[in-house]
PDB file with one MODEL, atoms N, CA, C and O in Angstrom:
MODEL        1
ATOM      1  N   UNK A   1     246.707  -7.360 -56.431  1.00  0.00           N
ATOM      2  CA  UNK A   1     245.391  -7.770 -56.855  1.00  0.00           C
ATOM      3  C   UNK A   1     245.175  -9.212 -56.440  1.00  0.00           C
ATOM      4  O   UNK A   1     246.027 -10.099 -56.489  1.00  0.00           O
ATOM      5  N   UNK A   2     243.741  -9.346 -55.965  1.00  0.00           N
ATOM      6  CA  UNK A   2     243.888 -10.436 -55.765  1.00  0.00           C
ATOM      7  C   UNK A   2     242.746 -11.606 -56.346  1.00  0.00           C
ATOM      8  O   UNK A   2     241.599 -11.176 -56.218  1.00  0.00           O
ATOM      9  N   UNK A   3     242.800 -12.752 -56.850  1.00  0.00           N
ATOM     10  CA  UNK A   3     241.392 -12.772 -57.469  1.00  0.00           C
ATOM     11  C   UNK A   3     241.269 -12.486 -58.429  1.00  0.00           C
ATOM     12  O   UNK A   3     242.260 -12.038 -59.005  1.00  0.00           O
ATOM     13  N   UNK A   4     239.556 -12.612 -59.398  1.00  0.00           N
ATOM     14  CA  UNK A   4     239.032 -12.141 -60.433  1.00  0.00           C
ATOM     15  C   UNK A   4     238.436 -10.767 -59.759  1.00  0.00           C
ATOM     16  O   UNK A   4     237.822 -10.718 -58.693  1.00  0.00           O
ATOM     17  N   UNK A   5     238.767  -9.613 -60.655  1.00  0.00           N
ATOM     18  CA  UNK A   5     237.776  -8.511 -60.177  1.00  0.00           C
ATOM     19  C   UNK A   5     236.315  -8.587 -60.987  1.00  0.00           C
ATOM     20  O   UNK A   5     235.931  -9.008 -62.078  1.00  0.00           O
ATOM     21  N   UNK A   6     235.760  -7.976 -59.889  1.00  0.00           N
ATOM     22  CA  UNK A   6     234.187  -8.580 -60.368  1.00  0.00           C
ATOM     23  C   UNK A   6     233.505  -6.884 -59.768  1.00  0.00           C
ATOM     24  O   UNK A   6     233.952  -6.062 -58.968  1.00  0.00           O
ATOM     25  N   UNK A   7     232.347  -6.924 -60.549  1.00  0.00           N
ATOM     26  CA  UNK A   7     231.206  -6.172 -60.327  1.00  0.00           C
ATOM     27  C   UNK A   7     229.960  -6.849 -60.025  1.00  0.00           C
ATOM     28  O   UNK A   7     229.669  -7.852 -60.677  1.00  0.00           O
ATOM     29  N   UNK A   8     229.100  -6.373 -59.011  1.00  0.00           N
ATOM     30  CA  UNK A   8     227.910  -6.872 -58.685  1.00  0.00           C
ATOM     31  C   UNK A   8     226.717  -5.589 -58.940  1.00  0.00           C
ATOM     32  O   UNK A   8     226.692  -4.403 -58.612  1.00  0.00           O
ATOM     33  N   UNK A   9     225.994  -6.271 -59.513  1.00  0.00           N
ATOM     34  CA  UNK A   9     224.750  -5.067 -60.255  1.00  0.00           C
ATOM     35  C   UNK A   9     223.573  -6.102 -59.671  1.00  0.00           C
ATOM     36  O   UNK A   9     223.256  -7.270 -59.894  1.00  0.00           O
ATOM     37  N   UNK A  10     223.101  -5.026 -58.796  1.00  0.00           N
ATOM     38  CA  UNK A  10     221.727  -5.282 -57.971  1.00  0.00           C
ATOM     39  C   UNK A  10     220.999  -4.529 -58.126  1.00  0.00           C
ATOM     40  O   UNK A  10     221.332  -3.439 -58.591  1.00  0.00           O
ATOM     41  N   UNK A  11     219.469  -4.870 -57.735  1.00  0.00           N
ATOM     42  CA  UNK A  11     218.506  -4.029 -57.359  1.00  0.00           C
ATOM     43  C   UNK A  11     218.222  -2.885 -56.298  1.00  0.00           C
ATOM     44  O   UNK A  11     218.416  -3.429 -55.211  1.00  0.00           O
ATOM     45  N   UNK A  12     217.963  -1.946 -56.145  1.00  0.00           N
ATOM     46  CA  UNK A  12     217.829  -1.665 -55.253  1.00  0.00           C
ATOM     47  C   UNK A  12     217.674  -1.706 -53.301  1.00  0.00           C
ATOM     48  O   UNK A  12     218.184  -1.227 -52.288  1.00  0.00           O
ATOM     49  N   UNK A  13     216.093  -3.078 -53.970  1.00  0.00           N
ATOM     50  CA  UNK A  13     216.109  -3.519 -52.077  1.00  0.00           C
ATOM     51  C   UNK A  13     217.478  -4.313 -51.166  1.00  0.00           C
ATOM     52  O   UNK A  13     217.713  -4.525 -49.977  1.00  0.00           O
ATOM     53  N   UNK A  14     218.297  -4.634 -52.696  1.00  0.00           N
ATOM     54  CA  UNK A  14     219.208  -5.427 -51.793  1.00  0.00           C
ATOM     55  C   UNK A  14     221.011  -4.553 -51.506  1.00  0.00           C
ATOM     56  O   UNK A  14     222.172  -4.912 -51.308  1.00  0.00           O
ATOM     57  N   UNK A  15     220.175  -3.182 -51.666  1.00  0.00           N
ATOM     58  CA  UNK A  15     221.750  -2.433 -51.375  1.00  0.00           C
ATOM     59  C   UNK A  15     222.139  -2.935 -49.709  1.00  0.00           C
ATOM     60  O   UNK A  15     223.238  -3.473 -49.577  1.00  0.00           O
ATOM     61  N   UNK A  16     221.628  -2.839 -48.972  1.00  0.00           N
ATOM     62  CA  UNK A  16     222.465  -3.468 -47.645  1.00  0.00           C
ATOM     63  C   UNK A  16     223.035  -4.427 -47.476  1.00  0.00           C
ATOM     64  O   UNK A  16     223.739  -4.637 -46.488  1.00  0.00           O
ATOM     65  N   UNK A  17     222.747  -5.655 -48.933  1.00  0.00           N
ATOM     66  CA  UNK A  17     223.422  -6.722 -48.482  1.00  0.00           C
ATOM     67  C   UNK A  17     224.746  -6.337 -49.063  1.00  0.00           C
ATOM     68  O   UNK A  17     225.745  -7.008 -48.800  1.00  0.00           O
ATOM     69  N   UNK A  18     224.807  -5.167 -49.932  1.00  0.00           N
ATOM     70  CA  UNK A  18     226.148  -5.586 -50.587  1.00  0.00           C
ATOM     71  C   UNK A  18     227.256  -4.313 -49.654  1.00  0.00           C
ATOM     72  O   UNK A  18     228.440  -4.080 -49.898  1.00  0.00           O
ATOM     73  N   UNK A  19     226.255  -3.575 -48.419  1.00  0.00           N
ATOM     74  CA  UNK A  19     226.788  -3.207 -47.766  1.00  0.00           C
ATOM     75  C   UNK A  19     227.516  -3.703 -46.801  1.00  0.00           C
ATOM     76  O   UNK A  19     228.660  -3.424 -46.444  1.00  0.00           O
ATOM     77  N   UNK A  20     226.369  -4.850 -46.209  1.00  0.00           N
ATOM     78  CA  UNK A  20     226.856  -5.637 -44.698  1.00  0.00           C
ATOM     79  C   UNK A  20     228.322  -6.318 -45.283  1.00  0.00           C
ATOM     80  O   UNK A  20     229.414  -6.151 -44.739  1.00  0.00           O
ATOM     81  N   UNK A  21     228.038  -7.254 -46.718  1.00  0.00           N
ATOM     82  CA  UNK A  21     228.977  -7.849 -47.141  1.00  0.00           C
ATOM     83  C   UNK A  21     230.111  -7.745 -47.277  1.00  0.00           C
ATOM     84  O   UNK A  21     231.059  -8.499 -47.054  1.00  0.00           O
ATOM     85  N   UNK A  22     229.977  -6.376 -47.813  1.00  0.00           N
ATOM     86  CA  UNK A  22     231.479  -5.815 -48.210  1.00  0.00           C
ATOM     87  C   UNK A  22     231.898  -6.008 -49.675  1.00  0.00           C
ATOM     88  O   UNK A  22     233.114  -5.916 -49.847  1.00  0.00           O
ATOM     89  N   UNK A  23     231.123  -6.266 -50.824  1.00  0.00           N
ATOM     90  CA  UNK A  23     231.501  -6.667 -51.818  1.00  0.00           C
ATOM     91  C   UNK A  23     232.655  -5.449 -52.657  1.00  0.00           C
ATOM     92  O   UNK A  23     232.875  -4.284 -52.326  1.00  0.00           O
ATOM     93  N   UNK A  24     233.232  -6.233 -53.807  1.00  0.00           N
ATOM     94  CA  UNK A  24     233.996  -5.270 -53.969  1.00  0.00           C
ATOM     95  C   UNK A  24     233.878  -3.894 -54.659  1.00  0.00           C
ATOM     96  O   UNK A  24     234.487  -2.902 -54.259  1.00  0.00           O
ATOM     97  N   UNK A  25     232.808  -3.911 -56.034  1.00  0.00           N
ATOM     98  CA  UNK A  25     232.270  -3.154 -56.519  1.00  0.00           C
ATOM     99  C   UNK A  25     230.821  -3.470 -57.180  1.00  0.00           C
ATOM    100  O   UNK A  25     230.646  -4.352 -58.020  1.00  0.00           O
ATOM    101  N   UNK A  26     229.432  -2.295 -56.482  1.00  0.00           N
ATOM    102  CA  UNK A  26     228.666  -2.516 -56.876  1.00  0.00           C
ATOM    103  C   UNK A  26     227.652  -1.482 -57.502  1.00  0.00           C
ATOM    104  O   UNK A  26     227.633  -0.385 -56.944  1.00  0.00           O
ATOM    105  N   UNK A  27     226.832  -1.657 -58.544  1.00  0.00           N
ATOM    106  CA  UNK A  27     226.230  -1.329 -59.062  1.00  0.00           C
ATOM    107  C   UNK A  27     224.778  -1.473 -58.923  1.00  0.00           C
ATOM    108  O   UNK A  27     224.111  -2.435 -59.302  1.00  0.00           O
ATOM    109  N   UNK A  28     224.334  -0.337 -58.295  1.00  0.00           N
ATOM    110  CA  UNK A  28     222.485  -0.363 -58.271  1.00  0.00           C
ATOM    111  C   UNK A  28     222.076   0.228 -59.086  1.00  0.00           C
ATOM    112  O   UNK A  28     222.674   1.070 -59.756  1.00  0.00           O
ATOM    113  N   UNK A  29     220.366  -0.297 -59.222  1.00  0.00           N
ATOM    114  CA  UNK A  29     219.768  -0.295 -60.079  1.00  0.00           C
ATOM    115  C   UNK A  29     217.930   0.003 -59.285  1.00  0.00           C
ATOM    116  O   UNK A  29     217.312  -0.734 -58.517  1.00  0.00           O
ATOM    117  N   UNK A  30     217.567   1.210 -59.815  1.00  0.00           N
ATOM    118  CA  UNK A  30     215.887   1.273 -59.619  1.00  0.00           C
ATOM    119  C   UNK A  30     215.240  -0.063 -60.157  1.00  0.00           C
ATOM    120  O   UNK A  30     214.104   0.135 -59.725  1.00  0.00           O
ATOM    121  N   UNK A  31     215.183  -0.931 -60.611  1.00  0.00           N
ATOM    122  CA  UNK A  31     214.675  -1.719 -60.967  1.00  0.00           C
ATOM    123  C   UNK A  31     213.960  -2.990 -60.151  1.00  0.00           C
ATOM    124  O   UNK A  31     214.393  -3.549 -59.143  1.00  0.00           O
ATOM    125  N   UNK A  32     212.673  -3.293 -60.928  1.00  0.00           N
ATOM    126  CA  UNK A  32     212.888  -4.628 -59.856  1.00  0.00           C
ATOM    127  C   UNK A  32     213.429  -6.201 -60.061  1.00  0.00           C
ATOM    128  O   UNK A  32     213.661  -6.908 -61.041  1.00  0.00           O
ATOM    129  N   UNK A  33     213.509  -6.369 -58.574  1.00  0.00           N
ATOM    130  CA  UNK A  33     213.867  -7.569 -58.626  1.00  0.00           C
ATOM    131  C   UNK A  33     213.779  -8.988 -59.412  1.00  0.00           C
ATOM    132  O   UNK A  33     212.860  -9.804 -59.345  1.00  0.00           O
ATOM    133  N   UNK A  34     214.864  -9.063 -60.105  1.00  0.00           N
ATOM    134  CA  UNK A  34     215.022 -10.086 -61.435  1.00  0.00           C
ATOM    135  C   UNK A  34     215.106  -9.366 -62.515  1.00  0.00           C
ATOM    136  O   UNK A  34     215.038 -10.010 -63.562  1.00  0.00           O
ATOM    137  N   UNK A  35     215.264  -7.953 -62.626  1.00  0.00           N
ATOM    138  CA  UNK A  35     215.301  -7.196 -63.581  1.00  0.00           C
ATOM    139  C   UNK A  35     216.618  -6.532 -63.100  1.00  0.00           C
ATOM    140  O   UNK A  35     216.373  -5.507 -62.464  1.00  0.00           O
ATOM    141  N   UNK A  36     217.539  -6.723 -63.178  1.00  0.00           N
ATOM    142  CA  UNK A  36     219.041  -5.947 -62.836  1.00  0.00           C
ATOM    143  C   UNK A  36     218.918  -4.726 -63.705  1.00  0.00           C
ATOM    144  O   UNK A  36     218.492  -3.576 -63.597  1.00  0.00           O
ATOM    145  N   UNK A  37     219.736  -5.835 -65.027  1.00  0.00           N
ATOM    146  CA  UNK A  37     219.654  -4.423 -66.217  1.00  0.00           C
ATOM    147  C   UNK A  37     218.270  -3.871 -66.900  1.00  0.00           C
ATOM    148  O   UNK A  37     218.361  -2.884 -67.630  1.00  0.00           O
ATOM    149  N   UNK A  38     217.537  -4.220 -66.777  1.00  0.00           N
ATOM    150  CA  UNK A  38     216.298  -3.509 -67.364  1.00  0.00           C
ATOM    151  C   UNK A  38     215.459  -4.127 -67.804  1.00  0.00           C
ATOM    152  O   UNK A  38     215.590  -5.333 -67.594  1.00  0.00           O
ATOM    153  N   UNK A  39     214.529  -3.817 -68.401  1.00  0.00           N
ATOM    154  CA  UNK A  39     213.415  -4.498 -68.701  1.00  0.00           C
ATOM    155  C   UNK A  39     213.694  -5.593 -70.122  1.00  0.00           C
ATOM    156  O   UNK A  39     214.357  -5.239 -71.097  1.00  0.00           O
ATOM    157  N   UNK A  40     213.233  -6.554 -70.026  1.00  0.00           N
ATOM    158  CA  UNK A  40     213.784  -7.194 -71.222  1.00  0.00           C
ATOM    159  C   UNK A  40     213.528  -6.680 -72.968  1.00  0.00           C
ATOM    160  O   UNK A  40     212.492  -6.200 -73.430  1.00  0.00           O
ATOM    161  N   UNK A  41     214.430  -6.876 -73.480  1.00  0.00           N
ATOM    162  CA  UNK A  41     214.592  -6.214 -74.802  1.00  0.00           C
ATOM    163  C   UNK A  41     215.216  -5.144 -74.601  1.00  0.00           C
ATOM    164  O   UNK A  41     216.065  -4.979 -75.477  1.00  0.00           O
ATOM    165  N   UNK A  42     215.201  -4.677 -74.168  1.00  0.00           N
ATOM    166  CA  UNK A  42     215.657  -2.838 -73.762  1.00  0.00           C
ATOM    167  C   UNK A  42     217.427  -2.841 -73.983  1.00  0.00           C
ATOM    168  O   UNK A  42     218.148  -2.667 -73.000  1.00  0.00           O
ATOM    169  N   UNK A  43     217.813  -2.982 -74.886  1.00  0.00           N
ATOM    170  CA  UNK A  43     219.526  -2.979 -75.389  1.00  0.00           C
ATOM    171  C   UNK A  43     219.774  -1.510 -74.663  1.00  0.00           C
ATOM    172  O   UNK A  43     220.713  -1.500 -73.867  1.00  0.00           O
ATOM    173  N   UNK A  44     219.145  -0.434 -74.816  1.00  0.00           N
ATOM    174  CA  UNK A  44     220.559   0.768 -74.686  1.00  0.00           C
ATOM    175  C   UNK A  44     219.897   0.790 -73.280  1.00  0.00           C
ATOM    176  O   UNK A  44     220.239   1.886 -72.836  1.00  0.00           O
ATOM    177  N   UNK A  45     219.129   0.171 -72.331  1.00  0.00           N
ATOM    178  CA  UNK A  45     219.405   0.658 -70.391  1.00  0.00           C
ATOM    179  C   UNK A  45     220.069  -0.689 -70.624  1.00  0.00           C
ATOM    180  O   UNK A  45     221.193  -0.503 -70.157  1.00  0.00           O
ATOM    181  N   UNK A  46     220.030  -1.861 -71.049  1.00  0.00           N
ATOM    182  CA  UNK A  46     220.917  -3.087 -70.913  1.00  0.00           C
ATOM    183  C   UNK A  46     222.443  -2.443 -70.761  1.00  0.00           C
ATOM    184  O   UNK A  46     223.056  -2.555 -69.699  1.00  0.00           O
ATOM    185  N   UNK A  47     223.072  -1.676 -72.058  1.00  0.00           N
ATOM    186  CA  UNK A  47     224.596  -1.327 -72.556  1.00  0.00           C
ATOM    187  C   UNK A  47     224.412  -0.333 -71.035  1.00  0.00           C
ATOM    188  O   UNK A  47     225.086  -0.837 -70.137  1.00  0.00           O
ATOM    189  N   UNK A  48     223.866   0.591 -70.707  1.00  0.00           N
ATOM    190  CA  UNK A  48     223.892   1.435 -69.731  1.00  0.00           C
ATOM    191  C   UNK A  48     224.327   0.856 -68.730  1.00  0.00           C
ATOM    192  O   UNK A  48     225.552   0.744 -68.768  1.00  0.00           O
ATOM    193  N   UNK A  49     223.866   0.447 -67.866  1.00  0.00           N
ATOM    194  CA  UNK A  49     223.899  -0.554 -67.166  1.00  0.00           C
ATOM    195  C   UNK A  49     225.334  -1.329 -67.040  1.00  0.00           C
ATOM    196  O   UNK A  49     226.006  -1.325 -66.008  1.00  0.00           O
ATOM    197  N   UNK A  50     225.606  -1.828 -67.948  1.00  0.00           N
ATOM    198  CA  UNK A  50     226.997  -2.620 -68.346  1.00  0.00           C
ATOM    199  C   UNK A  50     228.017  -1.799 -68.572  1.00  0.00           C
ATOM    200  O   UNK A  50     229.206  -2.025 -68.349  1.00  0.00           O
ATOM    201  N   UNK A  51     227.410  -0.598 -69.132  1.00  0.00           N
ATOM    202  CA  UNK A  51     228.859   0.330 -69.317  1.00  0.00           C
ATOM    203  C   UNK A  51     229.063   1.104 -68.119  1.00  0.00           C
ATOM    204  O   UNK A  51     230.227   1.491 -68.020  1.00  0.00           O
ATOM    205  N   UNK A  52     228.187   1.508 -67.033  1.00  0.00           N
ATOM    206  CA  UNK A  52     228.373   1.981 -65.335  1.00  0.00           C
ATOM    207  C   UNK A  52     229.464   0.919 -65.035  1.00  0.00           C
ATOM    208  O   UNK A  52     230.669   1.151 -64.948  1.00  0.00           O
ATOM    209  N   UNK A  53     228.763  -0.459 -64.868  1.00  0.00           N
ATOM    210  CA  UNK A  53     229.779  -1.472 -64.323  1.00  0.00           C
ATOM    211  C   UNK A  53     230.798  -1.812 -64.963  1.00  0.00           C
ATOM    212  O   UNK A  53     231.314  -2.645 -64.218  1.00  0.00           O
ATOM    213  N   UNK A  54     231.682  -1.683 -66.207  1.00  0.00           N
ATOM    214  CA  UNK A  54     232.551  -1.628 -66.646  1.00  0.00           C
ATOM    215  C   UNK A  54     233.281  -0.462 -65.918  1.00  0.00           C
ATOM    216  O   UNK A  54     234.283  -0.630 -65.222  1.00  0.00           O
ATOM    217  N   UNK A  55     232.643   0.815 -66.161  1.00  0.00           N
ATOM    218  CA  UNK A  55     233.588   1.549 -65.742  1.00  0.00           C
ATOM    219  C   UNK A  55     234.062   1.839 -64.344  1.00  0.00           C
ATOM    220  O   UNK A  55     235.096   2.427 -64.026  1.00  0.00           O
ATOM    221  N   UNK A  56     232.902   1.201 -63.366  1.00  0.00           N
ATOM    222  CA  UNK A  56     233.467   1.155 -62.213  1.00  0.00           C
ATOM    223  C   UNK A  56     234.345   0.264 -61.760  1.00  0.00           C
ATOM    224  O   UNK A  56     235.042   0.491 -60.771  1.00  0.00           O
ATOM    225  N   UNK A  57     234.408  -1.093 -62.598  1.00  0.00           N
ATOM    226  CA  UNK A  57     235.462  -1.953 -63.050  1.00  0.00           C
ATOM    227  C   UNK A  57     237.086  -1.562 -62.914  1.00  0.00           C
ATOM    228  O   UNK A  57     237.967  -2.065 -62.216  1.00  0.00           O
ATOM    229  N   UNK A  58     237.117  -0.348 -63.966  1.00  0.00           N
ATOM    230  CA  UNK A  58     237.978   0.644 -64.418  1.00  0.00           C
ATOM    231  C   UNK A  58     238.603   1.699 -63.934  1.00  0.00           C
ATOM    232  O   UNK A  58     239.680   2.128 -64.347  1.00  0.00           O
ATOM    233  N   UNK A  59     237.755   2.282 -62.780  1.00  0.00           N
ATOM    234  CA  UNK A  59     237.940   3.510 -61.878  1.00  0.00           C
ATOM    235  C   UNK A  59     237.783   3.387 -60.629  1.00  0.00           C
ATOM    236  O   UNK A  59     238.202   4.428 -60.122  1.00  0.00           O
ATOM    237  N   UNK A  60     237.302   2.488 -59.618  1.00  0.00           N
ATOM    238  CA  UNK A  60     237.179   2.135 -58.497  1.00  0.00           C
ATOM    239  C   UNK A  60     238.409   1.968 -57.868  1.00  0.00           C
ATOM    240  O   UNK A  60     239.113   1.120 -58.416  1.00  0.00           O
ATOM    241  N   UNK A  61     238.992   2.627 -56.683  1.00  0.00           N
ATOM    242  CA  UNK A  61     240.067   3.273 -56.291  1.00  0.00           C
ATOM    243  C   UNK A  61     239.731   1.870 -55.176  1.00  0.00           C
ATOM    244  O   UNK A  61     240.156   0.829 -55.677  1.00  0.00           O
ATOM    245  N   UNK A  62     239.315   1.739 -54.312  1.00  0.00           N
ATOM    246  CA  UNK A  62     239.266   0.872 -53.026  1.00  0.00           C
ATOM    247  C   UNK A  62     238.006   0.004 -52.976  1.00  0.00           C
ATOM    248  O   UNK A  62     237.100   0.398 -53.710  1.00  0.00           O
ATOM    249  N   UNK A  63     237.777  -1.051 -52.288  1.00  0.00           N
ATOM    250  CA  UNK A  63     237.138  -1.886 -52.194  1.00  0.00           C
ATOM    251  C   UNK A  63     235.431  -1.287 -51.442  1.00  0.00           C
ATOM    252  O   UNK A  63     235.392  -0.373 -50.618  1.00  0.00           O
ATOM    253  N   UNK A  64     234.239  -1.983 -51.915  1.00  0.00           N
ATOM    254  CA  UNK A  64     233.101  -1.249 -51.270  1.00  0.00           C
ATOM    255  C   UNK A  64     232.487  -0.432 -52.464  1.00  0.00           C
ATOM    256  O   UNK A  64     231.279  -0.302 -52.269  1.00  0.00           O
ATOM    257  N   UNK A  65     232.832   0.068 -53.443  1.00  0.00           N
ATOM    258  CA  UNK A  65     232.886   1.097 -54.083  1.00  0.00           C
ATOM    259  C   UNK A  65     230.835   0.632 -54.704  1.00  0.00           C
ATOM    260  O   UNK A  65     230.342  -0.386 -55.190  1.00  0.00           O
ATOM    261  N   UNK A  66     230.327   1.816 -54.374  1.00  0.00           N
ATOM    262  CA  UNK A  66     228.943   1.568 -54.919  1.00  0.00           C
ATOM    263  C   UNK A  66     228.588   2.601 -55.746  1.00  0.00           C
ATOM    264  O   UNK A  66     228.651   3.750 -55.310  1.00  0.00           O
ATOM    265  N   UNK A  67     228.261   2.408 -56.756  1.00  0.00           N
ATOM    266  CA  UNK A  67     227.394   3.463 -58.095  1.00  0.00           C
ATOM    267  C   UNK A  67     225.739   2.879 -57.234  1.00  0.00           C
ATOM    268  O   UNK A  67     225.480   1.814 -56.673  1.00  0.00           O
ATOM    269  N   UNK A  68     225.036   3.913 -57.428  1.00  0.00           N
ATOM    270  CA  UNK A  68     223.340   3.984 -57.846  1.00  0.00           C
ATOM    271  C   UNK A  68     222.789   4.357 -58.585  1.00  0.00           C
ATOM    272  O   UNK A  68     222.074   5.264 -58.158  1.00  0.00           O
ATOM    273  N   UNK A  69     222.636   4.126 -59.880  1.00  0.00           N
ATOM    274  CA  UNK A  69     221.802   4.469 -60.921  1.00  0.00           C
ATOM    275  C   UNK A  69     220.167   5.313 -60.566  1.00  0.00           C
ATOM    276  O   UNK A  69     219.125   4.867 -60.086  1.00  0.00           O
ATOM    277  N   UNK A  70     220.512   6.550 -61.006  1.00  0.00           N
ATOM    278  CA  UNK A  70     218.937   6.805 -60.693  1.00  0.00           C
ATOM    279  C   UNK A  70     217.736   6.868 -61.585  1.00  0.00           C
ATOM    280  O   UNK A  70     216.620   7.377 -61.487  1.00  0.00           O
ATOM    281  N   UNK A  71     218.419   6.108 -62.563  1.00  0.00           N
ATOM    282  CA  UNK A  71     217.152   5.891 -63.881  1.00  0.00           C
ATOM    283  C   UNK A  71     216.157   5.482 -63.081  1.00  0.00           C
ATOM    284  O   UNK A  71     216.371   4.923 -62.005  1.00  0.00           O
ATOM    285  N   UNK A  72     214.843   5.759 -63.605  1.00  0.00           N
ATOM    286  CA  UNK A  72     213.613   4.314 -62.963  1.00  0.00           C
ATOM    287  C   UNK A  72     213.572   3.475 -63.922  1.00  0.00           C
ATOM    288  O   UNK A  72     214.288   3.641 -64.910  1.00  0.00           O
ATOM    289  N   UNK A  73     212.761   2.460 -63.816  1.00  0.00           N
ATOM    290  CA  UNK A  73     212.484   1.413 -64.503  1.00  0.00           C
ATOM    291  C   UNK A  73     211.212   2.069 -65.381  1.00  0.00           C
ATOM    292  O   UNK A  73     210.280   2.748 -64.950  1.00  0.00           O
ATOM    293  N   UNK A  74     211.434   1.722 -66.492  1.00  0.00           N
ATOM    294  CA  UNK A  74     210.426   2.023 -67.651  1.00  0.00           C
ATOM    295  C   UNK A  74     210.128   0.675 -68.714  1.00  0.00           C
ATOM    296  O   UNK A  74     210.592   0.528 -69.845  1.00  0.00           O
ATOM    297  N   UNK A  75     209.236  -0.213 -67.991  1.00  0.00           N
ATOM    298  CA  UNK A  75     208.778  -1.058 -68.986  1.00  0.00           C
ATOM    299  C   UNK A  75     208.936  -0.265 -70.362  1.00  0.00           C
ATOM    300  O   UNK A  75     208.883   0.951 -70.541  1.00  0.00           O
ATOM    301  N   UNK A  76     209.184  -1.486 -71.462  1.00  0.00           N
ATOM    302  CA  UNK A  76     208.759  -0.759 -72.699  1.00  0.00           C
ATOM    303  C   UNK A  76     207.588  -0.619 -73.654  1.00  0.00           C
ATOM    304  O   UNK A  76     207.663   0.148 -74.614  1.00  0.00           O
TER     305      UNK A  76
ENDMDL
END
């Protein structure tokens, strides 16, 4: 291991960067931009959200590893 392991939770438009990049594990999101985890106030797509990237944290076998959430975004 090398490093802090980290998760990156993005928006959608920017899945290629975390393609070109190579990051190590990432997490998309329908949402928009400046809105990662969800709309503000919104605790259980917030925990959602956090608990995808935990667990890909947890289960991600090799580097690259991308979840896409296919919730949409639902102001509340």
């Amino acid at each position: 291991m090398e490093g802090l392991p980290t998760v990156t939770v993005i928006v959608r438009s920017f899945r290629h960067v975390a393609e070109e990049m190579g990051f190590p594990r990432t997490v998309i999101t329908r949402h928009p931009m400046g809105r990662p985890l969800g709309p503000p106030g919104d605790s259980s797509t917030h925990s959602r959200v956090v608990g995808t990237a935990l667990h890909l944290l947890d289960t991600a076998t090799e580097g690259g590893a991308i979840v896409e959430l296919e919730d949409p975004y639902r102001p509340g």
